[in-house]
N, CA and C of each residue as an Amber inpcrd file, in Angstrom:
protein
   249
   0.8130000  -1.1990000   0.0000000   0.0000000   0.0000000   0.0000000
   0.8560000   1.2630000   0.0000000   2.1670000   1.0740000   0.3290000
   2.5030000   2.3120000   1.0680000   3.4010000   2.7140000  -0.5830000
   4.0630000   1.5830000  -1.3350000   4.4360000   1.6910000  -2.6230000
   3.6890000   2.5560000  -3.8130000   2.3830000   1.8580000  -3.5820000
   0.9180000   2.5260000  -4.3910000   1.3020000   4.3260000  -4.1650000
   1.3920000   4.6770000  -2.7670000   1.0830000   5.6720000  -2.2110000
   1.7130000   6.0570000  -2.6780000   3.5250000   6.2340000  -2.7530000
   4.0610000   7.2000000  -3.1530000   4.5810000   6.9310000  -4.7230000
   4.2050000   6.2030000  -5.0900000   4.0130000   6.2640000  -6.8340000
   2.8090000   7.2990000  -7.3260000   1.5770000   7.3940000  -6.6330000
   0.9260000   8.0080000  -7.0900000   1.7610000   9.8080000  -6.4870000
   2.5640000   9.8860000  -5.7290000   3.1650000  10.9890000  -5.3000000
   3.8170000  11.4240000  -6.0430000   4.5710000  10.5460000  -6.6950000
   5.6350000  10.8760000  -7.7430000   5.4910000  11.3420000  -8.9520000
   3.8900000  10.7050000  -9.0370000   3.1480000  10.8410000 -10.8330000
   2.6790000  12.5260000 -10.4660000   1.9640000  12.5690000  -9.2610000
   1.6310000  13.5280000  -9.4020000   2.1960000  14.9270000  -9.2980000
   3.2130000  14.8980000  -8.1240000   4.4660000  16.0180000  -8.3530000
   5.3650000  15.8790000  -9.6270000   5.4700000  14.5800000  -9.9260000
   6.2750000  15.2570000 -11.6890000   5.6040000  15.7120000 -12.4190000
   4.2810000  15.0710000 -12.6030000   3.0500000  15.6160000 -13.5390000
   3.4080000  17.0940000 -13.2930000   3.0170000  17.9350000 -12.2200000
   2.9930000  19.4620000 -12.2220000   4.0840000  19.9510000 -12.2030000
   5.4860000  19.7660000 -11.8930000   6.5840000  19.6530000 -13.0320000
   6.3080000  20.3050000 -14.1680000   6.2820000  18.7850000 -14.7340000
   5.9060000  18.8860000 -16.1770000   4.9140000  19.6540000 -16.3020000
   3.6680000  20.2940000 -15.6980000   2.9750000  21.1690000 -16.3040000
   3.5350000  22.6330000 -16.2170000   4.0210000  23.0010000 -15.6840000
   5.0650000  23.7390000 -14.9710000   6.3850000  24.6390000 -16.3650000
   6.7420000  23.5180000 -16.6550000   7.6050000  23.6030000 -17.9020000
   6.8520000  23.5620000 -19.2940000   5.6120000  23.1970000 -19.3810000
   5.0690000  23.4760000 -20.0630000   4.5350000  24.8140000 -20.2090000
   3.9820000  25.3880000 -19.2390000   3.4920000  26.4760000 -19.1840000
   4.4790000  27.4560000 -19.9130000   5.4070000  27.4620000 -19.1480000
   6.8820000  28.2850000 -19.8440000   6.9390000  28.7110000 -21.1890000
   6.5130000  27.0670000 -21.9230000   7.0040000  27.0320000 -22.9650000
   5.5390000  27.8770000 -23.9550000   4.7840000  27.5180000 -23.1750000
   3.4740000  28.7160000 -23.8420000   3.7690000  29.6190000 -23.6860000
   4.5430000  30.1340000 -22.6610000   4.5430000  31.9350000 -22.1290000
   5.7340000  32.2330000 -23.4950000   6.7930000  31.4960000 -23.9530000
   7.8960000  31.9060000 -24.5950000   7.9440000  31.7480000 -26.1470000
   7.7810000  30.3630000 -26.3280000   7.2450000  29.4880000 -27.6500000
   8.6410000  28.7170000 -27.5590000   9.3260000  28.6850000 -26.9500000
  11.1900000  28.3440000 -27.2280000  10.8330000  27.1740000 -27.2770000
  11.0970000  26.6970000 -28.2390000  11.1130000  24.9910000 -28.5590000
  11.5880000  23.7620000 -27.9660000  12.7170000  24.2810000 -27.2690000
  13.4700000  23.9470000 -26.3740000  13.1770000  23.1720000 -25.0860000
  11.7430000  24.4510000 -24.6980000  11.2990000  24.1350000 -23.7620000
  10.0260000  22.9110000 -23.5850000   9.1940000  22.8650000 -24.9640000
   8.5670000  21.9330000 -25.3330000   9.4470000  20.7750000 -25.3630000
  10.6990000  20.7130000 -25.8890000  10.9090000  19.1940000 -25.8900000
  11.6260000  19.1880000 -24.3470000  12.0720000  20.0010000 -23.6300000
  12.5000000  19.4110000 -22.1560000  11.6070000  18.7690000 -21.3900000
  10.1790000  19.6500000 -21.5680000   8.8400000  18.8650000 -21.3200000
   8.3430000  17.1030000 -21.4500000   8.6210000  17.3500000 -22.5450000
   8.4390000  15.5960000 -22.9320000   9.5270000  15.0590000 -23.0440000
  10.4820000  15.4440000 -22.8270000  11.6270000  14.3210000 -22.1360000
  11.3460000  14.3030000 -20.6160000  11.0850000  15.3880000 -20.2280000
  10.8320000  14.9810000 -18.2780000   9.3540000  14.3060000 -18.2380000
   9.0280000  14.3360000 -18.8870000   7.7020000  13.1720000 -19.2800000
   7.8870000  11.7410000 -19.4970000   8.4690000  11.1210000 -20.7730000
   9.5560000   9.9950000 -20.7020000  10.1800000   9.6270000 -19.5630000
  11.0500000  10.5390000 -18.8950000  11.7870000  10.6030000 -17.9520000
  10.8210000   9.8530000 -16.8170000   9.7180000  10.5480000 -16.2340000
   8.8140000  10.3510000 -15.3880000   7.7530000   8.9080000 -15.5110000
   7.6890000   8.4960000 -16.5290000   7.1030000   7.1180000 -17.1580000
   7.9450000   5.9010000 -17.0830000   8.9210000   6.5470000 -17.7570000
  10.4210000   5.2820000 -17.6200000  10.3670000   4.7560000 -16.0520000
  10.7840000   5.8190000 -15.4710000  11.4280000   5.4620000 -14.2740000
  11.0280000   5.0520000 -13.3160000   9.1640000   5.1930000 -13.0490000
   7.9560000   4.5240000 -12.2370000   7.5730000   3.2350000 -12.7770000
   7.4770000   3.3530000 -14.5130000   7.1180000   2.1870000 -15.1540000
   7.4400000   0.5050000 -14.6060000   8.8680000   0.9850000 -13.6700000
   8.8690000  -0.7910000 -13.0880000   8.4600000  -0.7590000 -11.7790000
   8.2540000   0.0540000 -11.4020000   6.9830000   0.3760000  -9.9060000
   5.9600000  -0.4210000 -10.5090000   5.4790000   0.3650000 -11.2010000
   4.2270000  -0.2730000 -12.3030000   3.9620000  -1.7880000 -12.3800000
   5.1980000  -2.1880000 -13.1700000   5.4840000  -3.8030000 -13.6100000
   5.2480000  -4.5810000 -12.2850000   6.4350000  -4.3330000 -11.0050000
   6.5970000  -4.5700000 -10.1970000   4.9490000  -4.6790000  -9.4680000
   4.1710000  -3.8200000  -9.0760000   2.5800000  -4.2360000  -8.2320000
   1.8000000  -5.1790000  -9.3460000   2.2360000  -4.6240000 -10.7870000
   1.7300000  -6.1440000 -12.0620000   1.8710000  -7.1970000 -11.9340000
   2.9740000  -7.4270000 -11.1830000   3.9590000  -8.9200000 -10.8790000
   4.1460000  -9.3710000 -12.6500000   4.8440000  -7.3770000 -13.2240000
   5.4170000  -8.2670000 -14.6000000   6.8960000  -7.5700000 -14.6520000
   7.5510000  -8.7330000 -14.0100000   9.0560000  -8.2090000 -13.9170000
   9.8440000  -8.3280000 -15.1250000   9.1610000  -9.1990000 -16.4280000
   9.6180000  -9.1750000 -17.7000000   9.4030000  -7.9720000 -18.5630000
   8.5820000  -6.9040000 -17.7770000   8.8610000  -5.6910000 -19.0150000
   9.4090000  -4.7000000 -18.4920000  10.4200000  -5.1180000 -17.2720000
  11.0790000  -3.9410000 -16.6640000  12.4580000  -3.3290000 -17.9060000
  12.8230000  -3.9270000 -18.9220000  13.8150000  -3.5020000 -19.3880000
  12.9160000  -2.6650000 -20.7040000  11.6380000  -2.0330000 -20.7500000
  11.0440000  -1.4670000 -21.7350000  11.0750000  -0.0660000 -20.6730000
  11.0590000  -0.0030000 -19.2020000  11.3860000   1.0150000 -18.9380000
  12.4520000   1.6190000 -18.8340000  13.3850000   0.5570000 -18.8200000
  14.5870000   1.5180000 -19.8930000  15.1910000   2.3650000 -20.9060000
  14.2130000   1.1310000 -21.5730000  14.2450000   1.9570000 -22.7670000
  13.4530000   3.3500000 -23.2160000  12.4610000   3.4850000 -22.1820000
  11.7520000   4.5730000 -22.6630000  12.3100000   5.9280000 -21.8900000
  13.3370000   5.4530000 -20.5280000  14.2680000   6.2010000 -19.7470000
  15.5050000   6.5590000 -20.9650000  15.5550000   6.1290000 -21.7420000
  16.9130000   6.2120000 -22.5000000  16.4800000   7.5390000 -23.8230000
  15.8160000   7.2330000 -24.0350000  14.5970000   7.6570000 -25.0930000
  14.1730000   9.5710000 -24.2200000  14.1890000   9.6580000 -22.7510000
  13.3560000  11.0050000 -22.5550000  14.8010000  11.1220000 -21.8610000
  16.1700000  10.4410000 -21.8230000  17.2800000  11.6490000 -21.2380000
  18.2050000  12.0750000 -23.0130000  17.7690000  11.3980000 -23.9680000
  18.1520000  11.8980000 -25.2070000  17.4940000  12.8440000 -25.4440000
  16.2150000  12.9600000 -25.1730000  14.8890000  14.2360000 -25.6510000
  15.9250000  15.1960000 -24.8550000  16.0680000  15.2770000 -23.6940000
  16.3280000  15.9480000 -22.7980000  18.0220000  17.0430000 -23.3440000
  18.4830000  16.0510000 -23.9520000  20.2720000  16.0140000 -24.0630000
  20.0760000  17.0120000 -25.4180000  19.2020000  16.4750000 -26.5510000
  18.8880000  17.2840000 -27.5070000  18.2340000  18.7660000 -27.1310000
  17.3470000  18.7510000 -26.2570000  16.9020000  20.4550000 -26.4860000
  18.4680000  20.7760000 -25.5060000  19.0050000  20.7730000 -24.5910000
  19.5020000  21.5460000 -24.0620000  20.4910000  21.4760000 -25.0700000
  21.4860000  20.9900000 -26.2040000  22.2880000  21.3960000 -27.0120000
  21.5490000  21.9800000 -27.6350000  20.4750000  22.1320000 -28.6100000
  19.6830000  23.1810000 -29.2480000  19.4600000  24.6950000 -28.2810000
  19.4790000  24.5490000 -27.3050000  19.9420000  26.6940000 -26.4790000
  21.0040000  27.1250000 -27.6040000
């Protein structure tokens, strides 16, 4: 229960994060900031995703949250060389 609990903590403070950096990116238009967004999005999916698996009891798709962790720190790596 107490796992549940702070997974849903995590979704929901990164969620506003991420809404957070989104907003920005409306106030500015910097493109930059849209894709830091959805890499800390990726970022935030990846990295709960075997929380996820794990209360699933599916410990065979923990290496897809890797991959989708690998996938939102490249999003991430790309806008900040695009500044």
């Amino acid at each position: 229960m107490l796992n549940e609990l702070l997974l849903i903590i995590v979704f929901l403070t990164g969620g506003a994060f991420i809404i957070y950096v989104y907003e920005a990116y409306r106030n500015t238009r910097a493109r930059s900031l849209l894709l830091l967004s959805f890499g800390f999005f990726l970022m935030l999916i990846g990295a709960n995703l075997d929380a996820v698996f794990a209360i699933l009891r599916e410990t065979a798709l923990t290496p897809i949250s890797f991959l989708i962790e690998i996938v939102g720190i490249l999003v991430i790596l790309y806008a900040a060389l695009k500044v």
